[in-house]
C-alpha positions as CSV (number, residue, x, y, z in Angstrom):
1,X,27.6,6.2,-1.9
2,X,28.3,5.9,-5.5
3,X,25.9,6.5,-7.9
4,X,26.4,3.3,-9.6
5,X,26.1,1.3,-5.9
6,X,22.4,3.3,-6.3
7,X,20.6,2.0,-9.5
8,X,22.1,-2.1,-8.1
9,X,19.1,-1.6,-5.8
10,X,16.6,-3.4,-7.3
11,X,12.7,-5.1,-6.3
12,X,12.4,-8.7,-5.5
13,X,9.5,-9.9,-8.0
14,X,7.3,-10.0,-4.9
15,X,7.9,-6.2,-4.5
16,X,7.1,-5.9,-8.2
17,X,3.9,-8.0,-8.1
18,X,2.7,-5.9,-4.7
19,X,3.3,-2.9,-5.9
20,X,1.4,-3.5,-9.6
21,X,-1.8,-4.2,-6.7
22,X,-1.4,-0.3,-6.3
23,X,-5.0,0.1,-4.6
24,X,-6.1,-2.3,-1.8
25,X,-7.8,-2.3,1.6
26,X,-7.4,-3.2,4.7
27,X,-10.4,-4.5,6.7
28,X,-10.4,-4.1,10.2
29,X,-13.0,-6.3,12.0
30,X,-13.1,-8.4,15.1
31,X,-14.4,-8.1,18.7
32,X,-13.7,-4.4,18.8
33,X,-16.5,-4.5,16.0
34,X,-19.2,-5.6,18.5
35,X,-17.7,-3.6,21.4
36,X,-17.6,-0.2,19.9
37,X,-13.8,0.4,20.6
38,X,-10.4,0.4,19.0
39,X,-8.2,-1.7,21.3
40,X,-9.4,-4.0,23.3
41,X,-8.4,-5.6,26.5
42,X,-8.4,-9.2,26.0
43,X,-11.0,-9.8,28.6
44,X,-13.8,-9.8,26.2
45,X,-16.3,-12.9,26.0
46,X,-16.4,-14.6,22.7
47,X,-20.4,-15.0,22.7
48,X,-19.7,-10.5,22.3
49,X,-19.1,-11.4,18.8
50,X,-22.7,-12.3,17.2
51,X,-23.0,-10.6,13.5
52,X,-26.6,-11.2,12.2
53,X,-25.9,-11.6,8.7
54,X,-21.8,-12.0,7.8
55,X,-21.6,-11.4,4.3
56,X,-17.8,-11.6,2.8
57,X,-19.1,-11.8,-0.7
58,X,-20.8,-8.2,0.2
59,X,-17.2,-7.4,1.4
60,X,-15.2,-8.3,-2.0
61,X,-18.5,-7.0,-4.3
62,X,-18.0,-3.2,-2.5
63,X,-14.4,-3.3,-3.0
64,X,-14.2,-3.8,-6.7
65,X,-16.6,-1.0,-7.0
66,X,-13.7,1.0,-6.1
67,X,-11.1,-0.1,-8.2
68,X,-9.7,-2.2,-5.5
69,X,-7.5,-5.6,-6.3
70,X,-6.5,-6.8,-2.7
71,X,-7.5,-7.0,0.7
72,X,-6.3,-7.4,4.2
73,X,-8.2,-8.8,7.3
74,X,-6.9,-8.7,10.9
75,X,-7.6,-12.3,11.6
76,X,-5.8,-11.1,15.2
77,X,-6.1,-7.7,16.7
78,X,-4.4,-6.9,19.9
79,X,-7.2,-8.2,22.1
80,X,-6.2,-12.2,21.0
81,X,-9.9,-12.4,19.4
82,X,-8.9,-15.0,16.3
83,X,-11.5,-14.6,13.5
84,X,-10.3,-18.5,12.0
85,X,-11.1,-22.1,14.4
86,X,-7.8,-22.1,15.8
87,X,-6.3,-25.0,17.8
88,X,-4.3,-22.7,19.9
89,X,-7.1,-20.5,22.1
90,X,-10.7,-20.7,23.2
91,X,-10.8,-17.0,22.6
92,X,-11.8,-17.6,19.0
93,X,-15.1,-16.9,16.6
94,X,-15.8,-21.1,17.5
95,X,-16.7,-20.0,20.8
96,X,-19.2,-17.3,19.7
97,X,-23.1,-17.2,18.7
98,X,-21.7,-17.0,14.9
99,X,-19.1,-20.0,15.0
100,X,-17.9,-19.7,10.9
101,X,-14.5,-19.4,10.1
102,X,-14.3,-15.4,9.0
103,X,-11.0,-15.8,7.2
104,X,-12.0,-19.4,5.2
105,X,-14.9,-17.5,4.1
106,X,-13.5,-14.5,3.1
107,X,-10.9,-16.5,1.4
108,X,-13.6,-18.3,-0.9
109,X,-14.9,-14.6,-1.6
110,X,-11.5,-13.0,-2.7
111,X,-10.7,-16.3,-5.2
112,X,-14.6,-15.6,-6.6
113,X,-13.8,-11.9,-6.8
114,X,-11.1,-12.3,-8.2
115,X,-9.2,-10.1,-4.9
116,X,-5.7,-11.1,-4.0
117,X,-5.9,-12.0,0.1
118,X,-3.9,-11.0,3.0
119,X,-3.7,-11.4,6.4
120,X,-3.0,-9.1,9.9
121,X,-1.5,-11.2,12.5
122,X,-0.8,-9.1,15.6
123,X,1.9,-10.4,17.9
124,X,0.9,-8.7,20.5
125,X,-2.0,-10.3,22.3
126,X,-3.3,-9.0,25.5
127,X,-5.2,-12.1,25.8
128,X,-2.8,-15.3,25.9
129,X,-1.4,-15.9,29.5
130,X,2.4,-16.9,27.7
131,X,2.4,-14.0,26.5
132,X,5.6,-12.1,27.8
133,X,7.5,-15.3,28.3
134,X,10.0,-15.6,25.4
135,X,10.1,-18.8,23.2
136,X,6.6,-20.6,24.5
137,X,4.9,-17.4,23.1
138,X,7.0,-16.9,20.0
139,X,5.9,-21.0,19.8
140,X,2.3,-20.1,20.7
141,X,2.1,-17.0,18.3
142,X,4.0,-19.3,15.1
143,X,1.6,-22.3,15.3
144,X,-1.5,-19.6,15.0
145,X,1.1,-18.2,11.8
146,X,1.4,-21.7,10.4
147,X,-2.6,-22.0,10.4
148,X,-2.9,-19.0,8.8
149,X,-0.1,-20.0,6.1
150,X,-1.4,-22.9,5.7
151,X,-4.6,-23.2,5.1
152,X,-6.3,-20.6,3.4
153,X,-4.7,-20.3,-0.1
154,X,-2.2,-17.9,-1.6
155,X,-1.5,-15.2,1.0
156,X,0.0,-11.8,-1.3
157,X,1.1,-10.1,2.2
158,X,1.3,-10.9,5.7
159,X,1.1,-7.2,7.7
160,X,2.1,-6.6,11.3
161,X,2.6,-3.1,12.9
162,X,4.8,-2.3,15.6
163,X,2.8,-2.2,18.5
164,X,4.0,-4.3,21.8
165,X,2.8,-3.5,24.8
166,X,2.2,-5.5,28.2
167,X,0.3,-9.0,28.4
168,X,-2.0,-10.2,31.2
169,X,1.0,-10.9,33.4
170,X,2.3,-7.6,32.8
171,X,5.2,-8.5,30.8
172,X,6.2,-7.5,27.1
173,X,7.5,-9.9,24.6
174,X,10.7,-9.6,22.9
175,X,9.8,-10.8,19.2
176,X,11.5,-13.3,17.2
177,X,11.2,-11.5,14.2
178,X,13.5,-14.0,12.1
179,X,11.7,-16.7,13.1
180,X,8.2,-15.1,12.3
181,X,9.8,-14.6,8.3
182,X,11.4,-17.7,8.0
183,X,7.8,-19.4,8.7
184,X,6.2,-17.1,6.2
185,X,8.7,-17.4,3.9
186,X,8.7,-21.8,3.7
187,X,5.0,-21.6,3.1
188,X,4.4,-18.2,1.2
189,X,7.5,-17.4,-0.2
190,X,5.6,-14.9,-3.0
191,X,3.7,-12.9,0.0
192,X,5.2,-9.5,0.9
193,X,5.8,-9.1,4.5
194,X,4.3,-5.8,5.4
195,X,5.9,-2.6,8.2
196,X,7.5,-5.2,10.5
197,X,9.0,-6.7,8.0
198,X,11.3,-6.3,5.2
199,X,9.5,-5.9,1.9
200,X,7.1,-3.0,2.6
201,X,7.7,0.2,4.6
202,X,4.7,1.7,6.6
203,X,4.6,5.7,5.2
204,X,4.6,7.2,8.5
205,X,1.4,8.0,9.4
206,X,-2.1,7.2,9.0
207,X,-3.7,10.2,7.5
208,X,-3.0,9.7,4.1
209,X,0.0,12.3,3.7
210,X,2.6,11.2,1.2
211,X,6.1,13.3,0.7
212,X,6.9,15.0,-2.3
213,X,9.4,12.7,-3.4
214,X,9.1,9.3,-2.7
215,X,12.1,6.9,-2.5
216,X,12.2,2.8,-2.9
217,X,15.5,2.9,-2.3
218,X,16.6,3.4,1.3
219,X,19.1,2.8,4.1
220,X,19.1,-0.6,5.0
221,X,18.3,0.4,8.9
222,X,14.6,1.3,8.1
223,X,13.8,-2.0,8.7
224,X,14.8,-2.2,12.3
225,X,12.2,-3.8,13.7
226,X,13.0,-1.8,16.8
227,X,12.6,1.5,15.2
228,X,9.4,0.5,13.5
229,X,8.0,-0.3,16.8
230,X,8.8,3.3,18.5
231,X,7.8,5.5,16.1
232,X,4.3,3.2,15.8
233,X,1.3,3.8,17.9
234,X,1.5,3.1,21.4
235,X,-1.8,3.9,23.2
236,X,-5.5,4.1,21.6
237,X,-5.0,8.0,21.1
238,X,-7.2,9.4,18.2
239,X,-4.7,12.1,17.3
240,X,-1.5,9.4,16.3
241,X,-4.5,8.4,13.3
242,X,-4.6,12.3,12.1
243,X,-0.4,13.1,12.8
244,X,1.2,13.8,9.1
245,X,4.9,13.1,8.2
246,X,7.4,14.9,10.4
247,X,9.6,17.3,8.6
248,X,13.0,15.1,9.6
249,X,11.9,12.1,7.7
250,X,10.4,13.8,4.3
251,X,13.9,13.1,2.4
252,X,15.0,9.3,2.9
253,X,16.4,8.5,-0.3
254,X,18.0,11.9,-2.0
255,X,21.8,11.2,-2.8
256,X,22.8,13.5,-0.3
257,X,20.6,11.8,2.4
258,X,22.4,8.2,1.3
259,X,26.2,9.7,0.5
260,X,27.1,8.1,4.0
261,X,25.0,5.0,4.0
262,X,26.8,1.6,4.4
263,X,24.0,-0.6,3.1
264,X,20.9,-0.1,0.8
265,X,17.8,-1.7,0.2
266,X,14.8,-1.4,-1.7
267,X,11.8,-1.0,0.7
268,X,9.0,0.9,-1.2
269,X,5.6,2.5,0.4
270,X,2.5,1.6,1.7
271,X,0.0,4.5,2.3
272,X,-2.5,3.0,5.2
273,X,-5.3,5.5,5.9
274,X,-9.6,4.7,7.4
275,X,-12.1,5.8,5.2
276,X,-13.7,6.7,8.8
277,X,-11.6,8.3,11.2
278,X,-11.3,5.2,13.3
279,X,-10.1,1.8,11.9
280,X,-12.8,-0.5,13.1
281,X,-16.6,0.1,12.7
282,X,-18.3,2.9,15.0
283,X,-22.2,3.5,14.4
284,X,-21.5,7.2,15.3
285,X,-19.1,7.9,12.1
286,X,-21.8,6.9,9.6
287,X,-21.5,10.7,8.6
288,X,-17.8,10.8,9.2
289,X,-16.7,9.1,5.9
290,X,-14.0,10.7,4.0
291,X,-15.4,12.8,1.3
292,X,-15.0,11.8,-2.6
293,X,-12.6,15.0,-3.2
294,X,-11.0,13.8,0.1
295,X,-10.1,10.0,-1.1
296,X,-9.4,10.8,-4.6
297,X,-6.4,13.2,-3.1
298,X,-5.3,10.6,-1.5
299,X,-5.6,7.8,-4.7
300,X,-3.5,10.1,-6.2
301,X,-0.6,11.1,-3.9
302,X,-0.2,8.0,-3.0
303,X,-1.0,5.6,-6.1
304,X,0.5,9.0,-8.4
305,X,3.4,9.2,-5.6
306,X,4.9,5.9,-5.9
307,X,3.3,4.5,-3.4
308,X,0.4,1.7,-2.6
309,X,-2.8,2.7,-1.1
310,X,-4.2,0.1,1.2
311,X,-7.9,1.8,2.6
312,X,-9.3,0.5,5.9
313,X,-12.8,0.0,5.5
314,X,-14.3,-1.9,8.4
315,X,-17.3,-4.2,8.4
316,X,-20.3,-3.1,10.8
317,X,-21.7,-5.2,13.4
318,X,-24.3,-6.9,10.9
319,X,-20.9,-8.2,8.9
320,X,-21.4,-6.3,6.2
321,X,-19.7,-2.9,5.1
322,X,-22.1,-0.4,5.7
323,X,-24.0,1.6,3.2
324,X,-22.5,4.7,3.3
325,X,-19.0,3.4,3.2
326,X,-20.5,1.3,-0.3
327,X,-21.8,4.5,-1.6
328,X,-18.3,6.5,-1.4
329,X,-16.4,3.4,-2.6
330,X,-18.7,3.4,-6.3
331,X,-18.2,7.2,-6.1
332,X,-14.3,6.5,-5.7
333,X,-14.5,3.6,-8.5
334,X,-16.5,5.7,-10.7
335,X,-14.9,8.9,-10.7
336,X,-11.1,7.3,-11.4
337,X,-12.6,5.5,-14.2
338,X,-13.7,8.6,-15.3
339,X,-10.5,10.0,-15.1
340,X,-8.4,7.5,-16.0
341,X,-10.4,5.4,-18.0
342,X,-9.3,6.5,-21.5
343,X,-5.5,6.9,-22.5
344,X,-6.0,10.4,-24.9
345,X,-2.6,9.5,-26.6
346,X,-3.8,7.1,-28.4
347,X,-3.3,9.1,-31.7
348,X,0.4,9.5,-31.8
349,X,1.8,11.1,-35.8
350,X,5.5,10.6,-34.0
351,X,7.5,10.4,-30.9
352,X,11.6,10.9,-30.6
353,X,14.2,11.4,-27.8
354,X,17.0,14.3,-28.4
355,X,19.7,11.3,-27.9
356,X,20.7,7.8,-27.9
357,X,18.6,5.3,-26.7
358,X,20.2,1.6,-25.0
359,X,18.4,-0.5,-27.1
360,X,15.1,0.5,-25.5
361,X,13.2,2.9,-27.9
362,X,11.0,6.1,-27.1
363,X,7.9,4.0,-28.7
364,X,8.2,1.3,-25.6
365,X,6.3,3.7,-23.6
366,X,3.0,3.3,-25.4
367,X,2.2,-0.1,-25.3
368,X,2.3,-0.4,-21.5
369,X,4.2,-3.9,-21.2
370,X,7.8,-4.6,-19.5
371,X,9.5,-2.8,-22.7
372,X,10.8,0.6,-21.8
373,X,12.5,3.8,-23.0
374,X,16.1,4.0,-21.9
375,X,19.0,6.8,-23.1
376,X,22.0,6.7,-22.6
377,X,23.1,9.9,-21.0
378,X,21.5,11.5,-17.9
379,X,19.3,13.9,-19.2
380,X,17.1,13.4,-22.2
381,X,14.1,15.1,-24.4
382,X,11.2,12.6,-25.0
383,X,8.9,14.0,-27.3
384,X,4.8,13.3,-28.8
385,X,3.2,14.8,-31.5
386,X,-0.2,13.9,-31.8
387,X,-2.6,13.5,-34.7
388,X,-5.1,15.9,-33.6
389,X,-5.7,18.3,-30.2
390,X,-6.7,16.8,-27.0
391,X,-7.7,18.3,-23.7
392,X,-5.6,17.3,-20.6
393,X,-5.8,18.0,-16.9
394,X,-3.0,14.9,-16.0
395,X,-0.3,13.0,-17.1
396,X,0.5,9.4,-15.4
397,X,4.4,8.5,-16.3
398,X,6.5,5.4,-14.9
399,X,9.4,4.2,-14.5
400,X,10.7,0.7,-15.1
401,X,11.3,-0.2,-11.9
402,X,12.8,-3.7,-12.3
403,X,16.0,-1.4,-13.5
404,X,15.7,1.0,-10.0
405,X,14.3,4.0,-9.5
406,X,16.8,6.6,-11.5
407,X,14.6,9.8,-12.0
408,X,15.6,12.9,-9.7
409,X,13.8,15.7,-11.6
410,X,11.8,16.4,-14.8
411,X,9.7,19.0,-16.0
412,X,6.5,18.4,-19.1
413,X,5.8,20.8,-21.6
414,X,2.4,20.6,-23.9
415,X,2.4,22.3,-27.1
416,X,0.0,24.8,-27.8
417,X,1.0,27.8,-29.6
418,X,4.3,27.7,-28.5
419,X,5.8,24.7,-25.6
420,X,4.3,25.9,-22.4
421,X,6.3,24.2,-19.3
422,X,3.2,22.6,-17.5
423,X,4.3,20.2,-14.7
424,X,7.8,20.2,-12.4
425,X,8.3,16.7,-10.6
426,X,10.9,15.2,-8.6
427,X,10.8,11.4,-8.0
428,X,8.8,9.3,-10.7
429,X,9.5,5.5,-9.1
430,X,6.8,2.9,-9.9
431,X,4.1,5.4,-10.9
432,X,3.7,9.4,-11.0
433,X,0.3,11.0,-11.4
434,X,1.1,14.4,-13.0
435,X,-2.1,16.8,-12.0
436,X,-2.2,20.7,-13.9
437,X,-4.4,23.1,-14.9
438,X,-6.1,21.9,-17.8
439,X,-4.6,22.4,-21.5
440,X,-5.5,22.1,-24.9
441,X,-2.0,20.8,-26.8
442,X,-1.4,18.9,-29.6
443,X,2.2,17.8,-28.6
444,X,4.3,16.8,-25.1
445,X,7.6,17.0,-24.4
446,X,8.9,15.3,-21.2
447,X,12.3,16.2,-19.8
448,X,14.3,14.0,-17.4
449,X,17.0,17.0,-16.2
450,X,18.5,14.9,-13.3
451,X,19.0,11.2,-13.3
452,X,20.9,8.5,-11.5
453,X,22.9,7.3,-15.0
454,X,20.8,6.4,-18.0
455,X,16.8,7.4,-17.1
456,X,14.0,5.0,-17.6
457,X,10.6,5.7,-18.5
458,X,7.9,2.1,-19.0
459,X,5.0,3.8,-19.7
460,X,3.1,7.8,-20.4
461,X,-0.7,8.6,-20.3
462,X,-2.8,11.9,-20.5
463,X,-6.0,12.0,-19.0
């Protein structure tokens, strides 16, 4: 494919506007909450579900401790167990000890939190008798959809994984995918649709890996549906949650992995990893949380890799995130404030590029708006001379990626008493976090050496 064909791949705004979230959560809670499991049958009695003191503002406050902007609640897990009053089951929170809508309230809590909502919605549901039966399930599953759409507020991503399996009548459903989109999209037309879907592509795996160079733009056929659903977890097996990317899918996006590609889209990242090992709520994890050195690795592969982070952290079976999962989120929130808290080039005596530019100076990069630095050729020298010597251990660069992703390879230099090359990176996309040894300079030069036609770089910090 030609070069050119490439950087025409560009985001939809809703892409853009997800991907700006860069840290969210997902919060997995439901009847596998109060039953101690991960998947659960669908035979489960609704009066199982009986939190003592649900708490969604506790929820939202412990979130934003950690930096977080968004979150995601499985209003439907496998089981059929609907955390909303639905008019389409019995097998719903109304018909428990604790009859409150869970997603109305958490709704109020995200607006007063100031936390962008979403919503899981799993189409498989080992629960509903119809299930298995073609168009009165897809009918069933789209009038619980069009509750959801409907009536709590702005939705910024609707997220279903692949997972089908048998119903009670021991058949499986064929989904009608188009169908499920076209709903979301007359009612939430800004809302990404999340893995099985076509605006956001699941990583691979749910422990957090992240490849070494990250593409957004991608054969069209990622988003089979089909495909999604076989390489996605099949069984409750512990060991799919710790399995890292395989080695045939690490390059997806290279020119020579796209030269015989037919069709292209732009389907960017989501990194989905359990600050526990499991995904709902298990007393015997309480000492199983990820360690602080553990999840800021993670912030910053995925964040720094061009990527989103969205970090399960499941409500207990008081309905309220436990202590120890509060504690490591204002650890996380405190340390990358720490870290990136303060821009150190803030003192900049000049900054040039070694050629043309397209109307887009080198000086765009410091005010960290829409402008942007753009040359014309391929390759290009940016350099910063600062007023005075600072200390850095990172250096966060982006791209503007409402003109594609273009960078295939640079290298940063600092200045100390002679340029020192410090950093080698492929891909750049939406964000790169740039982690070295640390250095005293008083200058940085950063070289795009490959590039699909004319490089763009939106913003540069050193931390």
């Amino acid at each position: 494919m030609d070069v050119n064909e490439l950087v025409e791949i560009r985001p939809q705004e809703r892409q853009i506007a997800w991907q700006k979230l860069e840290f969210t959560a997902f919060l997995h809670y439901g009847m596998n909450t109060f039953t101690n499991s991960e998947w659960g049958s669908g035979k489960e009695s609704p009066s199982l579900y009986n939190p003592s003191c649900l708490d969604t503002d506790q929820w939202c406050e412990a979130l934003k401790a950690a930096g977080i902007r968004a979150c995601i609640l499985t209003a439907k897990h496998h089981d059929g167990f609907c955390l909303w009053n639905t008019n389409f089951t019995d097998h719903s929170i109304m018909y428990s000890p604790k009859p409150v809508d869970v997603v109305e309230q958490l709704a109020a809590s995200s607006e007063k939190y100031g936390l962008k909502l979403g919503l899981y919605l799993s189409p498989w549901d080992r629960h509903e008798s119809c299930y298995g039966s073609g168009k009165p399930y897809d009918d069933f599953f789209c009038g619980q959809l069009e509750e959801l759409l409907t009536r709590y507020g702005k939705l910024y991503s609707l997220w279903f994984d692949g997972a089908c399996g048998e119903g009670p009548n021991g058949k499986k459903q064929v989904y009608d995918w188009e169908r499920y989109y076209n709903l979301i999209r007359r009612h939430q037309n800004d809302a990404v649709i999340a893995i099985s879907g076509p605006d956001v592509r699941w990583i691979g795996n749910e422990a957090g890996a992240t490849r070494p160079s990250e593409w957004s733009v991608v054969p069209a056929r990622m988003r089979d549906t089909g495909k999604i659903a076989e390489n996605s977890q099949k069984t409750d097996d512990g060991s799919f949650r710790e399995r890292l990317i395989r080695w045939e899918d690490e390059d997806l996006g290279s020119r020579e992995a796209l030269k015989n590609e037919k069709e292209l889209v732009w389907y960017p990242a989501e990194v989905d990893v359990s600050i526990r090992p499991g995904w709902f709520y298990h007393p015997n994890e309480n000492d199983k949380v990820k360690s602080l050195e553990s999840l800021l690795n993670i912030y910053e592969r995925s964040i720094g890799g061009n990527a989103v982070l969205l970090l399960n952290v499941p409500p207990d079976t008081e309905g309220r995130i436990h202590i120890e999962d509060c504690r490591r989120l204002k650890e996380l929130g405190e340390k990358i404030e720490g870290i990136f808290g303060e821009n150190l080039l803030k003192d900049v005596l000049h900054i040039s590029s070694d050629v043309e530019d397209i109307s887009h100076p080198a000086e765009n990069i410091l005010k960290n708006d829409e402008s942007f630095w753009q040359p014309i050729k391929e390759k290009a020298k940016l350099e910063i001379i600062l007023a005075k010597k600072v200390k850095i251990s990172c250096l966060v660069i982006q791209e503007q990626i409402r003109e594609s992703q273009r960078i295939e390879s640079f290298s940063i230099y600092a200045k100390t008493d002679e340029w020192q090359k410090i950093y080698t990176g492929t891909t750049v996309g939406y964000k790169k976090i740039c982690r070295f040894n640390p250095v005293e300079t008083s200058g940085l030069r950063i070289l795009i050496e490959e590039s699909r036609i004319s490089p763009t770089l939106r913003f540069a910090g050193a931390y």
